[in-house]
N, C-alpha and C positions, 0 to 999 in steps of 0.2 A: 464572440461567444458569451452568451447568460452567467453572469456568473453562480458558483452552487459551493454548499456548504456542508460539511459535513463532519463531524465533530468522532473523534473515534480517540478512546483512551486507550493509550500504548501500553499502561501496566496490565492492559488485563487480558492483550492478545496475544495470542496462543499459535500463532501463523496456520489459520484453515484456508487464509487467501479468500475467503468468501465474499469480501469486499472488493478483491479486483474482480473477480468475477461479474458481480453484481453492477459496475463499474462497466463493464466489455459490454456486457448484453445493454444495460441501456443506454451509451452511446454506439452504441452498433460498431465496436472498434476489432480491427482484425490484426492481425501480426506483431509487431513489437511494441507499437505506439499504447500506452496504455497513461488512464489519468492518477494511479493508486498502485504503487509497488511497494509490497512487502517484504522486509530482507531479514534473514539471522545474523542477529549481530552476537550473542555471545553463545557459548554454551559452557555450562560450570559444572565438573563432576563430584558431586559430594560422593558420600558413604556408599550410598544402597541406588541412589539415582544421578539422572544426569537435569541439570535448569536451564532453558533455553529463554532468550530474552529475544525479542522482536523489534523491528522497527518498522514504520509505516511512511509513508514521503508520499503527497498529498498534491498532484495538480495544481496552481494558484491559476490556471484558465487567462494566464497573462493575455492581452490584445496589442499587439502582436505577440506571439508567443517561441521567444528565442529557442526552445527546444526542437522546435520543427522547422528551423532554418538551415 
């Protein structure tokens, strides 16, 4: 597989998922295999709101690639 890059800053995601998304449609990827998962890792409740923190886990397109064994 080619390898691709793609650079995404974690402090400033908000978890819309619009990255796996975008991700699925252009490897044409269907059911759980996916190259880009988004997960919530914290949620902190202040005063008046709640802060949610994000994490993003990124593909490395290994050749061979241990996840799919």
């Amino acid at each position: 597989m080619k390898p691709y890059e793609l650079i995404i800053d974690e402090k400033a995601c908000w978890g819309c998922r619009t990255c796996e998304v975008a991700c699925m449609q252009e490897f044409d990827l269907k059911g759980s295999l996916t190259f880009i998962t988004v997960t919530e890792e914290t949620a902190e409740r202040g005063a008046d709101q709640v802060q949610f923190s994000y994490g993003v886990n990124l593909c490395r397109h290994c050749d061979p690639a241990p996840c799919l064994e």
